[in-house]
N, C-alpha and C positions, 0 to 999 in steps of 0.2 A: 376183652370181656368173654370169650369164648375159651377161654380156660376157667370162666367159673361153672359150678353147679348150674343144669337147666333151670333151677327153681331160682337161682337167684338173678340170671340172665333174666329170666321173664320178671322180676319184679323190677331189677335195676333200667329195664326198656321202658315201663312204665313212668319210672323218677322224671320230674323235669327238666327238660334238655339242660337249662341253667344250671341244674345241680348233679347231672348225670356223672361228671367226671367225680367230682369229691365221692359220691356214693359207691363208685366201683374202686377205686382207690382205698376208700374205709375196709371195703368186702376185703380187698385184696391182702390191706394189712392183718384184717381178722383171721385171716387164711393162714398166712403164711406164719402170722404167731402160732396158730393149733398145730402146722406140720411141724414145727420145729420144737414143739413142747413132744410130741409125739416122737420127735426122733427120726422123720424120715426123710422132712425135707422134701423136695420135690420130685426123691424116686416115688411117691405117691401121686396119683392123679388129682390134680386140683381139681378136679372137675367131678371129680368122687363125693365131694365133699361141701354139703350145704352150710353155709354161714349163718345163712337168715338178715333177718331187719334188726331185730335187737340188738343195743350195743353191749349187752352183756348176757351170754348164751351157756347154758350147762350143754354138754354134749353127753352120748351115752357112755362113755368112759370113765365121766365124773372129768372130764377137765374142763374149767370154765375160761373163757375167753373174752375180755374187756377191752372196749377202744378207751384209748386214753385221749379226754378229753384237751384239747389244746386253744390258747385264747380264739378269740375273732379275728378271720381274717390271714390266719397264721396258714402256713404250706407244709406244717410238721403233722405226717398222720403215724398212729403209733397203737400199737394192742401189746397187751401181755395175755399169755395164757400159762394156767398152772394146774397143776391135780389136786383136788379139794382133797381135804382128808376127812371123810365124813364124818368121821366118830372124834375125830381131836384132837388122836393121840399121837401124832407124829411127831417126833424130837426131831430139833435141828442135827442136818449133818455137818455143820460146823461149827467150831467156839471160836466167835470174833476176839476172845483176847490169845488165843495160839498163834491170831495171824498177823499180830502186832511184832 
């Protein structure tokens, strides 16, 4: 836990012991989806870098980061993050039928 953000260390301390590991596990997948949408990876300081509680967070770069909901009970945790394009206009950079 000590490689996340002090803001999220101190909230994750707070969670209930029972649900303390799934909660820092969540944070960690949200983390590591953003560093890797960003490109850096873990030459970056995780600990640079607030998650938050919400499972679905805009950051100030415009990239949002979502945990992916998974049934009850299940041990799969999982986020994606991507770069919004605010205004709409981004064309795909690929054509699925050239890659048939």
């Amino acid at each position: 836990m000590r490689v996340l953000h002090p803001a999220d260390q101190a909230r994750l301390l707070r969670e209930p012991e029972r649900r303390r590991a799934r909660a820092v596990t969540e944070a960690w997948v949200r983390l590591e989806a953003l560093l890797k949408v960003r490109g850096t990876g873990l030459s970056t300081d995780p600990s640079s870098i607030e998650v938050g509680t919400a499972n679905r967070v805009r950051h100030s770069d415009d990239l949002i980061v979502t945990g992916v909901r998974t049934r009850r009970g299940s041990h799969l945790h999982a986020a994606v993050a991507w770069l919004e394009d605010p205004l709409g206009t981004l064309e795909p950079t690929a054509d699925p039928a050239k890659d048939r």
